[in-house]
N, C-alpha and C positions, 0 to 999 in steps of 0.2 A: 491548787496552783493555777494562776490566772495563764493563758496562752493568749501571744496577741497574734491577732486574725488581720492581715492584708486584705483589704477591699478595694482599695484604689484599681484601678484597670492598669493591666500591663503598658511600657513606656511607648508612646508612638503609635497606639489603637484608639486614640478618641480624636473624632472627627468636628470638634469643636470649630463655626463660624467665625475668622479670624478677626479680630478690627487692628487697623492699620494705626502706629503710632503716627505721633505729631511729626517727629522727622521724617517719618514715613512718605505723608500726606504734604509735607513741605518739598520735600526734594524732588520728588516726580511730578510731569505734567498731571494733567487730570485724563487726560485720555491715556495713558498707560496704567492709572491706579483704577480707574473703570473698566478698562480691561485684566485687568491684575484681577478685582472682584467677581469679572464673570470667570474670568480661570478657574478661580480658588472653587466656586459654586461647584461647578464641571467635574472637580477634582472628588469634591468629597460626594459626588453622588456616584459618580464610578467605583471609588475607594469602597463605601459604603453598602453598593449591592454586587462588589465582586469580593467581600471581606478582607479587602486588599488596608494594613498597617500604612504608615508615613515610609518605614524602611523598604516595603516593597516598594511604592509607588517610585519614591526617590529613586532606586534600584532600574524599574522599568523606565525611566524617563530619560536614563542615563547622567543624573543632576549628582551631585556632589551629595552628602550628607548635612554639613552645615551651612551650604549655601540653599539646599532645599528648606530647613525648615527655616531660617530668614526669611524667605521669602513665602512661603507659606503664614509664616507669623506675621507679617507685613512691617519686617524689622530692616529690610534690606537695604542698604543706602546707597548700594552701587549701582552702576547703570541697571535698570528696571527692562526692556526693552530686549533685551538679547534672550533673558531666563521665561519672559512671557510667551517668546516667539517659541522655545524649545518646547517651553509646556502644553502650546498648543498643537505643535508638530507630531506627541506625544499622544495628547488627548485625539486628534483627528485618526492617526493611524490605530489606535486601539479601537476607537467607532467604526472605523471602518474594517477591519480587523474581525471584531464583533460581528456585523453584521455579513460577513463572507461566511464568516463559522457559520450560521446560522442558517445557510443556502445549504449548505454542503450534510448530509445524511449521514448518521455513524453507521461502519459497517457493519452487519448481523453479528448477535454470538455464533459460538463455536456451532454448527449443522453436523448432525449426524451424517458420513456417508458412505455412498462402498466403500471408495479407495481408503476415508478413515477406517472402517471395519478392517480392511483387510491389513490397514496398517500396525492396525491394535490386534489382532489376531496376529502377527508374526515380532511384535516386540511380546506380546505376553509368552510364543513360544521359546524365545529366546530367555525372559527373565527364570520361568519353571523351569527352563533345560540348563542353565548357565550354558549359553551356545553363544557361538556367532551368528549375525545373519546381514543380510545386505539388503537395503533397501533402496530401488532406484527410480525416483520419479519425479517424471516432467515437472520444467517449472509453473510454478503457480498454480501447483494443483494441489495444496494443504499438505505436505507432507511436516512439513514443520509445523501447522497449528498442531497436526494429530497428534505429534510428537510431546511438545507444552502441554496438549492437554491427557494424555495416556501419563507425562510425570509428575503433572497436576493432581492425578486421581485416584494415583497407585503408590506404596509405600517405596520408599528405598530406590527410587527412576531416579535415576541422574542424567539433567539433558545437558553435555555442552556445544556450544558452537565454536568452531575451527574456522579462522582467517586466514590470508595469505601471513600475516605477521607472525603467528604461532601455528604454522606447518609442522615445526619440527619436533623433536621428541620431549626437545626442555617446553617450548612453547606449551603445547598441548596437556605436559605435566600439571602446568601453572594454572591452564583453563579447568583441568578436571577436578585439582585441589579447590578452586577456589568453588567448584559445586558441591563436592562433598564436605566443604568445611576445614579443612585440610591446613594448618600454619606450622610450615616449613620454613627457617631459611635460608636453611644450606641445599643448595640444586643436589648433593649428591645424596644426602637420605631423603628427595623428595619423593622416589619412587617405592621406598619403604615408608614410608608415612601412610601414604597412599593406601600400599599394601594393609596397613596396620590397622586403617578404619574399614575398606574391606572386608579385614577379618571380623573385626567387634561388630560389624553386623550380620555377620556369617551369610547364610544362602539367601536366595533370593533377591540380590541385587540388581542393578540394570544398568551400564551406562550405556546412553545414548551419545554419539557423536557423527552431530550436524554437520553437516555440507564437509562430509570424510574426503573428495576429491581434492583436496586443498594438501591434505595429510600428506609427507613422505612417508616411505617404504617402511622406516625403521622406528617411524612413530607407530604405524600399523602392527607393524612387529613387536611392539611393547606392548599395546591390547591384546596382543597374544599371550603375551606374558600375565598378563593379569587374568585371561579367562583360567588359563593352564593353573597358576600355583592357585588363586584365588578362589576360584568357580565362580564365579560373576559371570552373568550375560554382558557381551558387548551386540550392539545394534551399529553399524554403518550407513550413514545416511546421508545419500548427495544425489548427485546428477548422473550421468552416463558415462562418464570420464571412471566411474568408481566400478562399474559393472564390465567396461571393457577391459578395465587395471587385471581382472582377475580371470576375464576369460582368455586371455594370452597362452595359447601350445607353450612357448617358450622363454617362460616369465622366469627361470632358472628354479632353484631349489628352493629357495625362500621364499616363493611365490607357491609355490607346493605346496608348504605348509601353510599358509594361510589359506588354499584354495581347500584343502582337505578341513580345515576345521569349519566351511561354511556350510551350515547345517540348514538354511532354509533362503530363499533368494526370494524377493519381490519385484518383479520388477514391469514400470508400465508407463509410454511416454505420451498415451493422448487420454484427456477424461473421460470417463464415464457417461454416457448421454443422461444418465437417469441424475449425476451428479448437478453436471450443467444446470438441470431444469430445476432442483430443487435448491439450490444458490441463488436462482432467479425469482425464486418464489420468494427462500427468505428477504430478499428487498423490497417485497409486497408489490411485485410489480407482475400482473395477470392478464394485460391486454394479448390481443392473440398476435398483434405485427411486431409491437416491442419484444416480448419474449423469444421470434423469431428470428429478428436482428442480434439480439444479445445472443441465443442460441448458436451462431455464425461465430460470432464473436469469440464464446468459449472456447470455439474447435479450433483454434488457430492459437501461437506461440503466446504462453503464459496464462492461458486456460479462465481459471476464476478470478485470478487477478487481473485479466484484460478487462473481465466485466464491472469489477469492482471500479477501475476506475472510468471506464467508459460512463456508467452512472453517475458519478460524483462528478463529471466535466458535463452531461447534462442537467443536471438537476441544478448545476452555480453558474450554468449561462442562461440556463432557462428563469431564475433569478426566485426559483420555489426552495422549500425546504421537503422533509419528507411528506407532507400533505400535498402532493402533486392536485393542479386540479385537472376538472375532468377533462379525455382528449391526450394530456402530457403521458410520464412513465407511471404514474401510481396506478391511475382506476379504469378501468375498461372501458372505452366510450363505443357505440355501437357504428358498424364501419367506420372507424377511427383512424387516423393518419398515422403513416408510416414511421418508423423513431426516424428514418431518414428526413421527411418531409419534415416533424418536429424540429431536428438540427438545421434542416434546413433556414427553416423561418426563425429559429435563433437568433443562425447567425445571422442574416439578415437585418435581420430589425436588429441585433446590437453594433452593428457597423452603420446601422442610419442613425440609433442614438446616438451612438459619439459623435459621430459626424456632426451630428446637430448640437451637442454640448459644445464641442471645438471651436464649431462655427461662433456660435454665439460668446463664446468668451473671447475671441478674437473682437467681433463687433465688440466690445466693452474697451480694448486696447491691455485687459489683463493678464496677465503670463498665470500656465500653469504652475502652482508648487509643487516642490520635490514632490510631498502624498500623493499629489493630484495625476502627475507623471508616470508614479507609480502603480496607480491603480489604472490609468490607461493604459501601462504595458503589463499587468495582469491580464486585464479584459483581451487584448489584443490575443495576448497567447492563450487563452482559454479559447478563442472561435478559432483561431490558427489549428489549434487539436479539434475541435470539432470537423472543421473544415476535410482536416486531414482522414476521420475515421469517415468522412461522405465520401472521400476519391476514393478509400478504399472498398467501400461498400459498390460504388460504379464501378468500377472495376472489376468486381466481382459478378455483376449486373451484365456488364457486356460479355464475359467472355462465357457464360450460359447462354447468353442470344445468339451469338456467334457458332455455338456450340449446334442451338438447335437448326438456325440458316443451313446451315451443313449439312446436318442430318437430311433438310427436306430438301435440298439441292441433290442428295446422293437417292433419294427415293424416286423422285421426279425423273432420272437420267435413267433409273433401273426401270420404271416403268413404263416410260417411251421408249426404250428397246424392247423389252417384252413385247411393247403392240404391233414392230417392225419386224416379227421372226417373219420364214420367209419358209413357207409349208409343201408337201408335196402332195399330188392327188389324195394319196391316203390320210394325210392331217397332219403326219409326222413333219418335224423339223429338219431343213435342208443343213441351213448357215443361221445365225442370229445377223441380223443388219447391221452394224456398230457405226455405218454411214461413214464406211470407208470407199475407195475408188472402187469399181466393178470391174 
């Protein structure tokens, strides 16, 4: 039995060099079908090394479907000039687009760390024990990567995360079904469905639920329900909001019972120094004044996420990719400048750039395009943040100076009194001087 075999290429994947029909070539000037030629080039070489179809491009360009390949085909007969203009506005902003991605460093994988250890050590007591437990930690200091990756790496972890839109008992139902798989449509056996795969996976369960401070009381009250009939571990995990919910004298009887089934508490709102340092390293950044400043950095509100992105706003004004050269954040230069003085000279030089592109496109009498506008008010806000994390670093600069003036102001005063005590024949002290009236 013969079988017939398709080989042709799927519809809209061949990037075939277009030639323009006779009406094509009739109806348009020659400078919009010379420009139409260099579009079309432009097109299929991006297309081509981003593996990007006719549908996606169409798609990203915002162009219609059968007006795109018209005019890709060079079949077009309607004004030419307007779809040219779009497709360059297109093609520019992806160039450009491209090469920002290309500044900007992917964050580390997942780092091993304490506060991870101790996060996986208190979701794994929970999963062995079917317990409760509460986990309360500062932001930005990976409590949710831990979380993703402990149900990443362990059988039966269910992580969901809790919005203000699904606070409540139905809400939350909806988010926990749709982790474990769960297709209910009726709300009132969704808490028995629930229950029911629960059971068919018998012990060793875990759900995890994300940013718990968002939860009302009586959604709480139903993971109670589920550890009790079930035995399922539940894990609580949010902010501080979630840790003082339970330490309340007088949270009534319903607050009793939940506070009596918490079987192990974590709870921690600044990083770990040793954490800080080894997040600084995964970004392969080892000079001894940069890792100093980010060090600063992580100790203050939002921890590894401040650093995270403190780096990525140096690294796309400084206009490198991860291969810092030497001197920047990547490689250690010996007495090396400060990341201050780096941000410094940043922004500097990128505020005399523009300045001089501005300049000069003015002397021409040509206006910025949208892109062009647009990526001026990028850059702007990118040295604006820069700018901003130098005040704060001064800042932080003066009032250590100010700090130490002080201190040698207050030793100076003690020890020109000390040389004024005022002694008697035997040596002893009469009065100390303090160079009041006599």
């Amino acid at each position: 039995m013969n079988t017939h075999v398709t080989t042709s290429p799927a519809v809209g994947s061949t990037w075939d060099r277009p030639t323009p029909s006779r009406d094509f070539a009739a109806k348009h000037s020659p400078e919009d079908v010379s420009e139409w030629r260099r579009l079309t080039e432009r097109v299929i070489e991006i297309a081509t090394a981003n593996g990007f179809n006719k549908a996606e491009v169409q798609r990203r360009a915002g162009m219609k479907e059968g007006t795109f390949s018209q005019w890709f085909a060079g079949t077009y007969i309607g004004r030419l000039e307007p779809f040219n203009r779009q497709m360059r506005n297109w093609l520019e902003a992806f160039e450009e687009g491209s090469s920002l991605a290309a500044t900007i460093p992917q964050s580390p994988d997942y780092i091993t760390t304490r506060i991870g250890r101790e996060i996986f050590e208190t979701l794994h007591w929970a999963q062995m024990t079917a317990d409760m437990v509460m986990i309360t930690i500062g932001a930005g200091m990976g409590k949710t990567a831990a979380c993703r990756r402990y149900a990443a790496t362990r059988p039966h972890v269910f992580h969901a995360t809790i919005s203000p839109h699904t606070r409540t008992v139905h809400g939350m139902l909806v988010e926990l079904a749709a982790e474990l798989d769960v297709r209910e449509l009726n709300p009132a056996k969704l808490t028995r469905a629930i229950g029911a795969k629960l059971t068919r996976m018998g012990g060793g369960t875990l759900l995890i639920v994300d940013e718990a401070q968002n939860l009302v009381d009586d959604a709480i009250n139903q993971l109670r329900h589920f550890m009790d009939i079930y035995q399922c571990g539940i894990a609580l995990v949010g902010n501080e909001e979630v840790y003082s919910r339970f330490s309340k004298t007088n949270g009534g009887p319903s607050y009793a019972q939940l506070k009596r089934r918490i079987g192990k508490r974590l709870k921690r709102s600044k990083p770990h120094l040793e954490d800080i340092r080894a997040y600084i390293s995964a970004w392969g950044i080892v000079a001894e004044d940069c890792v100093t400043f980010l060090t600063g950095v992580g100790q203050k509100g939002g921890a590894l996420g401040q650093i995270e992105k403190t780096v990525k706003l140096a690294y796309m004004a400084a206009g490198t990719g991860p291969e810092a050269p030497e001197g920047r954040l990547g490689k250690p230069r010996r007495g090396g400048h400060a990341v201050s003085s780096v941000l410094d000279i940043t922004a500097s030089s990128e505020i005399r750039a523009l300045h001089n592109e501005i300049q000069a496109r003015a002397m021409t009498g040509a206006d910025l395009s949208i892109v062009e506008m647009r990526i001026v008010t990028d850059r702007l806000r990118s040295i604006g943040s820069l700018v901003h994390l130098m005040e704060q670093e001064l800042a932080v600069h003066r009032l250590g100076e100010a700090g130490r003036e002080g201190r040698k102001a207050l030793e100076d005063a003690a020890t020109e009194t000390l040389t004024h005590l005022t002694l008697d024949p035997e040596g002893k002290v009469i009065r100390p001087d303090f160079g009041g009236r006599g």
